[in-house]
Backbone as JSON, one array per atom type, in Angstrom:
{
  "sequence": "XXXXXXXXXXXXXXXXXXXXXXXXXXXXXXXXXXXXXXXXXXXXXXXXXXXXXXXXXXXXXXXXXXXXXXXXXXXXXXXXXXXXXXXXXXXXXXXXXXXXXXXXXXXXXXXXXXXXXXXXXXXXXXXXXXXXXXXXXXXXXXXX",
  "N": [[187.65, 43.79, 182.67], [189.52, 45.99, 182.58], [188.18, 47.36, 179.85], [185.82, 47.6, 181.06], [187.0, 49.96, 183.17], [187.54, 51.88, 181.28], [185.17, 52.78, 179.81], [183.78, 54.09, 182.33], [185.57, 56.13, 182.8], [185.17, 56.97, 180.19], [182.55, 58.1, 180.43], [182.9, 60.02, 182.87], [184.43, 61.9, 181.88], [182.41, 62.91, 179.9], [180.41, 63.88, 181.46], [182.15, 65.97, 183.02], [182.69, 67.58, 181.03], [180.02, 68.37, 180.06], [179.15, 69.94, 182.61], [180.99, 71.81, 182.72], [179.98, 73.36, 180.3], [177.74, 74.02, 181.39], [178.24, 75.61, 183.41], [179.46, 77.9, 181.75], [176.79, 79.3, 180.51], [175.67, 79.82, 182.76], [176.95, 82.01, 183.25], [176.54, 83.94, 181.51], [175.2, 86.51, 180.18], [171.62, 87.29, 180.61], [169.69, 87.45, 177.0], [168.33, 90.79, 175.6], [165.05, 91.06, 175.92], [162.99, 93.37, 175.56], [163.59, 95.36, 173.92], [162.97, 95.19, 171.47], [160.4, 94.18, 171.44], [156.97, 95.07, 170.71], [154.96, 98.46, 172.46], [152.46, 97.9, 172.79], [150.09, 95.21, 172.75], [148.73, 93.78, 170.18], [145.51, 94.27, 170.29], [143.8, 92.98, 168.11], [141.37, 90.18, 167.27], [142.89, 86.68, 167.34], [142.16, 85.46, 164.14], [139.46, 82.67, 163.59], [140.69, 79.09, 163.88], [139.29, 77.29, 162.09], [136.86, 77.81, 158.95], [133.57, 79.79, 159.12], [132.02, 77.89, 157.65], [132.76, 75.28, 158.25], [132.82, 74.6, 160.68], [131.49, 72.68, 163.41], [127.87, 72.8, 164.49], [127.03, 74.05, 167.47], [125.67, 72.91, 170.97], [124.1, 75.02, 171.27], [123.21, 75.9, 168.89], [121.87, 74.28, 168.13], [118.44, 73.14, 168.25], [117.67, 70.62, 169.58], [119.13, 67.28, 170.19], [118.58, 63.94, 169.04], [117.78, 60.66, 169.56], [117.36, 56.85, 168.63], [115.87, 54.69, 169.93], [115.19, 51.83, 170.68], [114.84, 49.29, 172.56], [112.59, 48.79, 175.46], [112.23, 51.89, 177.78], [113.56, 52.04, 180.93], [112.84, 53.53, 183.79], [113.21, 53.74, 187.12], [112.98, 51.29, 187.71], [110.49, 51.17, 186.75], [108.78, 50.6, 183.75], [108.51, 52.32, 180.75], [105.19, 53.79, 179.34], [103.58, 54.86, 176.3], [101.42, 57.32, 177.13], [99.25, 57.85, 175.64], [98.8, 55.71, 173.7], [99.85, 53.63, 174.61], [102.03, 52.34, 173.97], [105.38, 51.02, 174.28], [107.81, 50.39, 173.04], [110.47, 51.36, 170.78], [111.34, 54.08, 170.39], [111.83, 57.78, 170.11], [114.39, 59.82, 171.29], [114.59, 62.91, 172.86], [116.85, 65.15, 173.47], [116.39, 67.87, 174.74], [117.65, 71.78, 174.02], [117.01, 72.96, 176.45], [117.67, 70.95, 178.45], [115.75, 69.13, 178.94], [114.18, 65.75, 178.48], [112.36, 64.39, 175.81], [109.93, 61.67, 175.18], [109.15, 60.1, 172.15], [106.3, 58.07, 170.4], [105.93, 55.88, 168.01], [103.74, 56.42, 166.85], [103.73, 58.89, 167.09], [103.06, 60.58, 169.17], [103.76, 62.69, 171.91], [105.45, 62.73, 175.01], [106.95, 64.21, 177.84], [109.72, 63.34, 179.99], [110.39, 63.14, 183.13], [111.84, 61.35, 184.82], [114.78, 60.8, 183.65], [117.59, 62.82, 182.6], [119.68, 65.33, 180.66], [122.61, 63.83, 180.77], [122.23, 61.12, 181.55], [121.11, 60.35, 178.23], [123.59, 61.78, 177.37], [125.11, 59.2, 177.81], [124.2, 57.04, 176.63], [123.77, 57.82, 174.03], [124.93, 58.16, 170.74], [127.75, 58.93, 168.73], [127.48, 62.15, 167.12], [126.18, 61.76, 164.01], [124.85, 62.96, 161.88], [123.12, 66.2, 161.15], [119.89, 67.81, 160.74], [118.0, 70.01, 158.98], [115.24, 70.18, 160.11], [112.34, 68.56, 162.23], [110.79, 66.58, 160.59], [112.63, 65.87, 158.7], [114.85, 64.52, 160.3], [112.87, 62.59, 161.91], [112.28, 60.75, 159.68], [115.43, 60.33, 158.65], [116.29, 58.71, 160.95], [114.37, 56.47, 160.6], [111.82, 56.82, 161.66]],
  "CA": [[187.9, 44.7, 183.75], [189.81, 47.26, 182.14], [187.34, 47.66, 179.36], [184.81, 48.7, 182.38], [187.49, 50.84, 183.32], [187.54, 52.77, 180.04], [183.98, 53.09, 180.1], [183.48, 54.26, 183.4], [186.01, 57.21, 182.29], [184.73, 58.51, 179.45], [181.29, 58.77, 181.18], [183.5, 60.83, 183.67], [185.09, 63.07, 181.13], [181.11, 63.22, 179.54], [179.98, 64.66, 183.36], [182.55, 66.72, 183.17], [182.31, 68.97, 179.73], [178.25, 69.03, 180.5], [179.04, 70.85, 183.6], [181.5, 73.11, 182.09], [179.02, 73.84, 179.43], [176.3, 74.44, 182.06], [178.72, 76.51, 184.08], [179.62, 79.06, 181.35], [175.73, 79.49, 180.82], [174.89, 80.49, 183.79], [177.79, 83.1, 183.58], [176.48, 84.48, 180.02], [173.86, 87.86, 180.36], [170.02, 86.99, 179.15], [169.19, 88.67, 175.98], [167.15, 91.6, 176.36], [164.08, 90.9, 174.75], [162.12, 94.63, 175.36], [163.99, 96.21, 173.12], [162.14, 94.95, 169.72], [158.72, 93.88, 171.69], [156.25, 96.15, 170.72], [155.0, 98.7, 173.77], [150.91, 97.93, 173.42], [149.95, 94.48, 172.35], [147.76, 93.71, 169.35], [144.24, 93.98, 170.3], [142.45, 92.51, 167.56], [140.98, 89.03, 167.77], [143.05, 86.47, 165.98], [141.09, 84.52, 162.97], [139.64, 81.18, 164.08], [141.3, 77.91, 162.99], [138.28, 76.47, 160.54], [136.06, 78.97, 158.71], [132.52, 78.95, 159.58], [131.31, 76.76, 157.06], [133.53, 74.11, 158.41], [132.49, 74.29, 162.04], [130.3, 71.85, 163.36], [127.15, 73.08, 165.2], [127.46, 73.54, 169.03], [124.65, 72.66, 171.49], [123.13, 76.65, 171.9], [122.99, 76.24, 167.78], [120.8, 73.05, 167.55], [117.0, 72.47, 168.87], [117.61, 69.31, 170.56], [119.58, 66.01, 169.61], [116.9, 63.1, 169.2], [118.4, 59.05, 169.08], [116.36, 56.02, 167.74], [115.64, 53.89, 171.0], [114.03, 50.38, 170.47], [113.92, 48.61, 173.51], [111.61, 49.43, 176.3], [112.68, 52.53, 178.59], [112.92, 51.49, 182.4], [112.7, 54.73, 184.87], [112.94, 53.8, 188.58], [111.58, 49.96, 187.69], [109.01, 50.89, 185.95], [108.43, 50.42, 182.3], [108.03, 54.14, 180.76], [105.27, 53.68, 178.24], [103.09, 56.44, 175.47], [100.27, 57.86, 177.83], [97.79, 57.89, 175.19], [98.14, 54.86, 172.8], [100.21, 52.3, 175.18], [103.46, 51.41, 173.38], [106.34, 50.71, 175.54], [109.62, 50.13, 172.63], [110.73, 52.3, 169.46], [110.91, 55.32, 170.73], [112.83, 58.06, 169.59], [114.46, 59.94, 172.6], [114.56, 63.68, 172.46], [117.83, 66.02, 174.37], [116.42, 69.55, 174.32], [118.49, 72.81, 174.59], [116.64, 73.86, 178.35], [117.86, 70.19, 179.57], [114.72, 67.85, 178.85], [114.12, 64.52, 177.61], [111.02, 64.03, 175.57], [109.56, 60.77, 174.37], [107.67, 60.19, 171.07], [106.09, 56.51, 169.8], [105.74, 55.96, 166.25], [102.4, 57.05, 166.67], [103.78, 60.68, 166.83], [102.8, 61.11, 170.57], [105.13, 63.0, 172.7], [105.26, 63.04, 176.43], [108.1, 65.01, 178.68], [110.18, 62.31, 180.71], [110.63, 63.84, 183.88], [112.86, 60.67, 185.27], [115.48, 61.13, 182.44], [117.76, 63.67, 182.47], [121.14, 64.82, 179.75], [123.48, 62.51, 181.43], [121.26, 59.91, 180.98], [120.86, 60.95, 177.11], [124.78, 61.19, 176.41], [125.59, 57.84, 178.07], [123.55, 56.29, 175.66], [123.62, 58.1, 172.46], [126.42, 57.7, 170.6], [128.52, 60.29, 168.36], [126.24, 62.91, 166.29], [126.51, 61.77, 162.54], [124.32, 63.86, 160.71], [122.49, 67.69, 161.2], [118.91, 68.04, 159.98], [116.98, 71.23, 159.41], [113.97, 70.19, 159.95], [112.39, 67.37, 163.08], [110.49, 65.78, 159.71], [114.0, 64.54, 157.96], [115.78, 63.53, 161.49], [112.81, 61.9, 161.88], [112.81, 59.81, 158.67], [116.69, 59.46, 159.18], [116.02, 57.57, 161.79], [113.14, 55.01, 160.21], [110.73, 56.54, 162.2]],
  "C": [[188.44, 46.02, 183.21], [189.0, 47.97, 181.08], [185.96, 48.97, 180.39], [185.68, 49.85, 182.72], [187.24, 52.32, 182.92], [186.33, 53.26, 180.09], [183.82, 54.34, 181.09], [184.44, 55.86, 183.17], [185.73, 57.85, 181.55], [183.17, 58.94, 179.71], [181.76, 59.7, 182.39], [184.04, 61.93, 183.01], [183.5, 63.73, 180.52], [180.97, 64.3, 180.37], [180.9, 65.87, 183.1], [182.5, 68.01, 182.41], [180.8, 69.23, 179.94], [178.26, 69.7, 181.62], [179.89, 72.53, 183.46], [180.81, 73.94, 181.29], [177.94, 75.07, 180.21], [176.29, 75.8, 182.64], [178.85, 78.09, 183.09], [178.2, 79.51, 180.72], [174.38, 80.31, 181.55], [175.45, 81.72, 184.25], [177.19, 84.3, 182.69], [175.11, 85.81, 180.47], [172.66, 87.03, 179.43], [170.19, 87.75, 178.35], [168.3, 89.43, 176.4], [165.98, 91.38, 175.3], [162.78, 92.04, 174.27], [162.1, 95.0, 174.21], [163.02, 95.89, 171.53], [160.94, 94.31, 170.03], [158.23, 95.35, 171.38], [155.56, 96.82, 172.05], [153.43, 98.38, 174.14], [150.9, 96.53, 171.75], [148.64, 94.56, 171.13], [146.73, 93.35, 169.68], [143.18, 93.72, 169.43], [142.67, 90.77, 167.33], [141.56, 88.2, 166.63], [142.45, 85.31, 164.96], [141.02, 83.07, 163.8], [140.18, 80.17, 162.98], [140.12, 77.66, 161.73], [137.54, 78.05, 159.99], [134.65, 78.65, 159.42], [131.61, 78.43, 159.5], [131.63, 75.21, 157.34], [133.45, 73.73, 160.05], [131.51, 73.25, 162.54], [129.29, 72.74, 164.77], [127.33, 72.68, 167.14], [125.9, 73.25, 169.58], [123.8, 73.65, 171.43], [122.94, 76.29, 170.14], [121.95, 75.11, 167.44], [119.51, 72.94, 168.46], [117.4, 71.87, 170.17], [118.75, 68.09, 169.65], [118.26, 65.02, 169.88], [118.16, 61.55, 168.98], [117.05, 58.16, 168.92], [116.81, 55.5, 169.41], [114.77, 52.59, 171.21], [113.69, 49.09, 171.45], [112.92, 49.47, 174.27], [112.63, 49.98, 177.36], [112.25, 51.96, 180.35], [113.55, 52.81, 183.12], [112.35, 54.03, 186.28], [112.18, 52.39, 188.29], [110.66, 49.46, 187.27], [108.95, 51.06, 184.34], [107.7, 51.52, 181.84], [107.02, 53.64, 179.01], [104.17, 54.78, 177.79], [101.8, 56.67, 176.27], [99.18, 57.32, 177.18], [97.97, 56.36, 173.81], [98.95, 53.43, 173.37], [101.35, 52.12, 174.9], [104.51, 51.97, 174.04], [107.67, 50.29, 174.82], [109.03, 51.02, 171.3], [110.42, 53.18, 169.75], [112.13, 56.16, 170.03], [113.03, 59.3, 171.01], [114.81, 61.31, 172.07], [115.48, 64.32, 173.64], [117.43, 67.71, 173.81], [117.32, 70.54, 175.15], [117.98, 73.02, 176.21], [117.11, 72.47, 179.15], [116.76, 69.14, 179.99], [114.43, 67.2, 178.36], [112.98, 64.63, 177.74], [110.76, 62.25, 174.88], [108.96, 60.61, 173.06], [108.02, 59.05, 170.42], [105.93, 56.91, 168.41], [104.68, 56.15, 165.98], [102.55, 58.57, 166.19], [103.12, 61.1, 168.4], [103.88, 61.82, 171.13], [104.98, 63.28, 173.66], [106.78, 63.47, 176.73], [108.75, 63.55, 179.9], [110.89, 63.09, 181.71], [111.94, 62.75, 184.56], [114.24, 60.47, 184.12], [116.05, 62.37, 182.5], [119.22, 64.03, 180.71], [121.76, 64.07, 179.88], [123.24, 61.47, 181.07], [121.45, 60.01, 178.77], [122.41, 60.74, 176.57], [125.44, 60.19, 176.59], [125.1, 57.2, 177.45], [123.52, 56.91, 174.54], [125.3, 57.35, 171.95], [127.02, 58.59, 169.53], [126.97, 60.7, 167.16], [126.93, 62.23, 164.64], [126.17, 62.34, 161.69], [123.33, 65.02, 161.44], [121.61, 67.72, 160.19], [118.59, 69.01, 160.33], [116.09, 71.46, 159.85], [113.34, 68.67, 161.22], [111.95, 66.45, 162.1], [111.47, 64.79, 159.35], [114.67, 63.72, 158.86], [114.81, 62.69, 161.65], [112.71, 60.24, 160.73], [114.07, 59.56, 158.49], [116.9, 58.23, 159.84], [115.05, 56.38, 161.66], [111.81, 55.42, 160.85], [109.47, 57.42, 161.7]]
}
């Protein structure tokens, strides 16, 4: 009991110097901080964080993204397959800059997939790992 007592007091004496503190605080003048700001801010742009060999390519800088796709695409039910030679899995799926998914079989066909949009495209890809120059090497990246 008296222990609690003790307690219970010097969390009362605590309360008390943190309000005194607070009080002479709020008595004290702000600093002025004009006086050594400069009167016209620095208008030039300042350096970006990475250089820009160390940046990674944004979307307006790349073609398209392309992913490897090996089952069969289903659009609205229906089984999306190559116009002109039939095949319906291994596809490689194409995200172009204007916002359109193309198809192309390992034939080398390529049709425009109008039911398919980006959305579609980054819910299924999965992080970019590598930047080719060329659609030849992405596609041999990919096996196909």
């Amino acid at each position: 009991m008296f222990r609690r007592n003790h307690i219970e007091h010097e969390y009362q004496e605590i309360q008390r110097s943190g309000q005194a503190m607070l009080a002479t605080h709020t008595e004290m003048p702000l600093p002025d901080d004009t006086a050594g700001a400069p009167a016209v801010p620095d208008s030039s742009p300042a350096p970006d964080f990475l250089p820009p060999d160390f940046r990674a390519p944004t979307r307006q800088d790349c073609a398209g993204f392309m992913m490897r796709w090996d089952q069969p695409i289903v659009v609205d039910g229906e089984v999306r397959a190559c116009p002109e030679c039939g095949a319906y899995r291994s596809w490689a799926v194409f995200s172009m800059r204007d916002d359109t998914i193309w198809l192309r079989c390992t034939a080398g066909h390529e049709t425009k997939e109008p039911g398919l949009d980006t959305a579609w495209f980054n819910r299924h890809s999965g992080p970019i790992d590598t930047f080719h120059p060329t659609l030849d090497e992405a596609l041999h990246h990919l096996g196909l």
